[in-house]
N, CA, C and O atoms as a GROMACS GRO file, in nm:
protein
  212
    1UNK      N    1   5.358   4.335  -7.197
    1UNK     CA    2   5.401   4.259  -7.082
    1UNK      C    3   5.546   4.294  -7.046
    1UNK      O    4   5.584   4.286  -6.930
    2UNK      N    5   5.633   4.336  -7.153
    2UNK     CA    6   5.716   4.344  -7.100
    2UNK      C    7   5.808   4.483  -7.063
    2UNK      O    8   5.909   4.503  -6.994
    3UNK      N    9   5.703   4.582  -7.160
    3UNK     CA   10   5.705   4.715  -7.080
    3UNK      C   11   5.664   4.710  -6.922
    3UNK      O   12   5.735   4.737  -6.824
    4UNK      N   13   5.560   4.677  -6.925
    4UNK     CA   14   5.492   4.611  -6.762
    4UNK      C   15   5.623   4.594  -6.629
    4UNK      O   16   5.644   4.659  -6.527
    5UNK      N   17   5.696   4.469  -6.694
    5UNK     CA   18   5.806   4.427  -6.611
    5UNK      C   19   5.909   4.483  -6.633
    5UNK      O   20   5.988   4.464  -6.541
    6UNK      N   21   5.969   4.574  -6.749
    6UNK     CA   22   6.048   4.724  -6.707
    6UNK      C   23   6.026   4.759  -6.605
    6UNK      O   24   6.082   4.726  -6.500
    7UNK      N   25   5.908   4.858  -6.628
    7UNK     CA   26   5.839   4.972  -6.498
    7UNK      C   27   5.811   4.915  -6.393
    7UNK      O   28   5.809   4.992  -6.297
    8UNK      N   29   5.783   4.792  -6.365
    8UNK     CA   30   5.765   4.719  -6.230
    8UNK      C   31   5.946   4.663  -6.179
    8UNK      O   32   5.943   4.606  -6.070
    9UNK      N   33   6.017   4.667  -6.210
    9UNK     CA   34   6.137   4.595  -6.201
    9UNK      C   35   6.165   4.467  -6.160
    9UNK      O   36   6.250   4.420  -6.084
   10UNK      N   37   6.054   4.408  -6.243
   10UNK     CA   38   6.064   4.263  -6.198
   10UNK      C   39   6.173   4.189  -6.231
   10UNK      O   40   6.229   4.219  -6.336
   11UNK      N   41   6.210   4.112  -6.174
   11UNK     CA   42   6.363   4.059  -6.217
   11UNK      C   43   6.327   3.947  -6.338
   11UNK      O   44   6.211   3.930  -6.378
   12UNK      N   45   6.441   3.874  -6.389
   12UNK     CA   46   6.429   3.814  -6.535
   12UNK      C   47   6.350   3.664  -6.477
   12UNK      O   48   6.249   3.616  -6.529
   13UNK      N   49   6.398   3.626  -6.398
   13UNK     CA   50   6.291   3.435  -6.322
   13UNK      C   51   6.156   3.508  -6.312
   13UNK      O   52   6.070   3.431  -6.356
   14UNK      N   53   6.108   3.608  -6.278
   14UNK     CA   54   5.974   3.651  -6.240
   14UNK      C   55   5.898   3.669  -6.361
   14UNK      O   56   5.779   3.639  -6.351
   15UNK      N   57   5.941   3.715  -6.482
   15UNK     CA   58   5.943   3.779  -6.575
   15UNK      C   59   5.906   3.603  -6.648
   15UNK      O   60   5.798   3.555  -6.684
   16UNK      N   61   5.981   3.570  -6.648
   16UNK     CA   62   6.000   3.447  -6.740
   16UNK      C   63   5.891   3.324  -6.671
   16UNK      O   64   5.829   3.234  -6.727
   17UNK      N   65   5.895   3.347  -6.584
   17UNK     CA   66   5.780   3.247  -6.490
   17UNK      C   67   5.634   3.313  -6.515
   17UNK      O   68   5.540   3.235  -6.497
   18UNK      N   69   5.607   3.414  -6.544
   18UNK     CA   70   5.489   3.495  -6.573
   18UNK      C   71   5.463   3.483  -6.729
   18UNK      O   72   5.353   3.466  -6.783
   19UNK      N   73   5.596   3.498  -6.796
   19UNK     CA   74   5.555   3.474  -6.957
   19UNK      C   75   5.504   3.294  -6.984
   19UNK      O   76   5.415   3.251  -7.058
   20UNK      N   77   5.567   3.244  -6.925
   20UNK     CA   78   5.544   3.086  -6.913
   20UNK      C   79   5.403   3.038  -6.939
   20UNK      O   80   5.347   2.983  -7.033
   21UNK      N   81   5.361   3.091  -6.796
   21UNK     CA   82   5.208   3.078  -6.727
   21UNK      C   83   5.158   3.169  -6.860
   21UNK      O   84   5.052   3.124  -6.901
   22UNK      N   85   5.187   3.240  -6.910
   22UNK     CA   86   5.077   3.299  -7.005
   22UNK      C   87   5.035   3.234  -7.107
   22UNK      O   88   4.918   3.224  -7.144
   23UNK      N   89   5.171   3.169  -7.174
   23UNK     CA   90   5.171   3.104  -7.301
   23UNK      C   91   5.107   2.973  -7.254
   23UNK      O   92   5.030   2.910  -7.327
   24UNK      N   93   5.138   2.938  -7.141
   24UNK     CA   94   5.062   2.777  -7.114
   24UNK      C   95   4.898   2.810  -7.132
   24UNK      O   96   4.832   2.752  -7.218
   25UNK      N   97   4.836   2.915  -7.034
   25UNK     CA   98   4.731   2.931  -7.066
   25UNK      C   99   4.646   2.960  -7.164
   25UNK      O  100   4.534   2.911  -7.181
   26UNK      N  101   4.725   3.076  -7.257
   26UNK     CA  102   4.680   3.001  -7.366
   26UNK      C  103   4.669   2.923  -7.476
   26UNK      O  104   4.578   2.930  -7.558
   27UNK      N  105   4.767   2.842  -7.479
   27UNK     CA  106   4.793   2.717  -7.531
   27UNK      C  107   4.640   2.641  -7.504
   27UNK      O  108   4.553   2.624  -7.589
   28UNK      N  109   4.635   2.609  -7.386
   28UNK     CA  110   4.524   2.548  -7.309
   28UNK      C  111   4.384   2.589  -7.376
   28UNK      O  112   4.304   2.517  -7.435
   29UNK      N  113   4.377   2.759  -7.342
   29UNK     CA  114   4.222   2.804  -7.438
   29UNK      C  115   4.207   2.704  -7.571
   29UNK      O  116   4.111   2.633  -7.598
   30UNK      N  117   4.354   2.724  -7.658
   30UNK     CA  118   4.311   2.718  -7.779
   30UNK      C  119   4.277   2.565  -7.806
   30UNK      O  120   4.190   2.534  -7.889
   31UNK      N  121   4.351   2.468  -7.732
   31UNK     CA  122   4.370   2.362  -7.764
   31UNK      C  123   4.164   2.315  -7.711
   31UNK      O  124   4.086   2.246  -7.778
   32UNK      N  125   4.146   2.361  -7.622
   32UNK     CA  126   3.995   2.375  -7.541
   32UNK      C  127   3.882   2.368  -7.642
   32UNK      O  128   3.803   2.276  -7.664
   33UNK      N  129   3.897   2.518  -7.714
   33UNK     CA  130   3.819   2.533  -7.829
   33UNK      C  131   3.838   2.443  -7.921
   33UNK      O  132   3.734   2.395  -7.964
   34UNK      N  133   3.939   2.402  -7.969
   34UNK     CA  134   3.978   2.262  -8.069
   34UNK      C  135   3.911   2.161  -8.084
   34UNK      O  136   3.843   2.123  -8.179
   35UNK      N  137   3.943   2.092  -7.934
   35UNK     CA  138   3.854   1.982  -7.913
   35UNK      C  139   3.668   1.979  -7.917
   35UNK      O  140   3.583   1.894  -7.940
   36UNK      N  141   3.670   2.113  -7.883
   36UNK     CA  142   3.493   2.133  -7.883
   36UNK      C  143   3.453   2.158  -7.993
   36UNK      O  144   3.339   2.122  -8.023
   37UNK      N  145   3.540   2.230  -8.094
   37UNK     CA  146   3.485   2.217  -8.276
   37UNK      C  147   3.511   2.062  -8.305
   37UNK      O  148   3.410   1.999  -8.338
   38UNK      N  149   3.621   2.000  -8.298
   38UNK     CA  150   3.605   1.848  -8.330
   38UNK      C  151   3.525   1.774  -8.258
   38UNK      O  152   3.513   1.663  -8.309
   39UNK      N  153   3.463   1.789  -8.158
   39UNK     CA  154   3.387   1.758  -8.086
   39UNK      C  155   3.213   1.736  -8.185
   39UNK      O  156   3.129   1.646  -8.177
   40UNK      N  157   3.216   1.836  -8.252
   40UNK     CA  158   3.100   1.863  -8.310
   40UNK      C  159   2.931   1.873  -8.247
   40UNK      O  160   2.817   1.844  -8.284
   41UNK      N  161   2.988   1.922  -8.150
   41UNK     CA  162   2.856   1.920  -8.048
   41UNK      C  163   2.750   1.993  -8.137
   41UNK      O  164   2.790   2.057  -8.234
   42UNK      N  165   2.629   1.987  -8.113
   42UNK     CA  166   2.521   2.059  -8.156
   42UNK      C  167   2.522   2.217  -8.101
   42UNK      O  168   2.501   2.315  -8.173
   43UNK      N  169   2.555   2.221  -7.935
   43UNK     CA  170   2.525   2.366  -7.917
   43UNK      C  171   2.615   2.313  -7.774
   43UNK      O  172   2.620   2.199  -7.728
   44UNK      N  173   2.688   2.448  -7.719
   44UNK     CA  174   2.675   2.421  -7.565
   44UNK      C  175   2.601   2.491  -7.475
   44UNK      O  176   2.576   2.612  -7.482
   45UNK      N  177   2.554   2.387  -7.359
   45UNK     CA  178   2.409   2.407  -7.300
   45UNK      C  179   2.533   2.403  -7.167
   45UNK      O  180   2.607   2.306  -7.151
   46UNK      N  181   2.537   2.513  -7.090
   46UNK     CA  182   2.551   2.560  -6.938
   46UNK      C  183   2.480   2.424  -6.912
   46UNK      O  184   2.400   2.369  -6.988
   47UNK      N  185   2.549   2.354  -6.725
   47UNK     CA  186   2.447   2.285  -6.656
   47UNK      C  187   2.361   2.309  -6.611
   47UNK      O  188   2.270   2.226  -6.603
   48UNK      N  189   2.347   2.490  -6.538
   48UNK     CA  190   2.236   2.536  -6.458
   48UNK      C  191   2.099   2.546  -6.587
   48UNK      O  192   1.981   2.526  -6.559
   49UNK      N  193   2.150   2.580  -6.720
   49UNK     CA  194   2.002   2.528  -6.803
   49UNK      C  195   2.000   2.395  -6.864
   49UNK      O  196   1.907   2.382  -6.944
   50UNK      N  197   2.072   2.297  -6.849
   50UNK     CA  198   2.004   2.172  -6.863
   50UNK      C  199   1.942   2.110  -6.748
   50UNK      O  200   1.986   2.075  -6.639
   51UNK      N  201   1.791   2.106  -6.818
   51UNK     CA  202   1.708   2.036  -6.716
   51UNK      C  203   1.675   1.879  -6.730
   51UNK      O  204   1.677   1.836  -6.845
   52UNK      N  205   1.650   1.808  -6.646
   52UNK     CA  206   1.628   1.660  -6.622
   52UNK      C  207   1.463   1.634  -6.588
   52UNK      O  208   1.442   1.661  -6.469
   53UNK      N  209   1.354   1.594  -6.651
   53UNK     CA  210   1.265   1.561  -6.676
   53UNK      C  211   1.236   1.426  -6.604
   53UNK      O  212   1.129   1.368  -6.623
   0.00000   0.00000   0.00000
């Protein structure tokens, strides 16, 4: 990433506003997956294949 913003010459706010957003996002994944192992679901079922009978 930050070879990236060398060769692009992105300035240091652009740079730092982009590393931000990265780490937030994945913060977010991991914390996502977390809750769904403590969650202890059986399986996850997509909505388009859960059907209603």
């Amino acid at each position: 990433m930050l070879t990236k913003a060398q060769k692009n010459q992105v300035n240091y706010l652009s740079f730092l506003n982009t590393l931000v957003e990265y780490e937030r996002n994945k913060r977010d994944e991991k914390n996502m997956e977390k809750r769904l192992k403590l969650a202890s679901f059986p399986c996850i079922t997509p909505l388009d294949e859960f059907h209603l009978y």
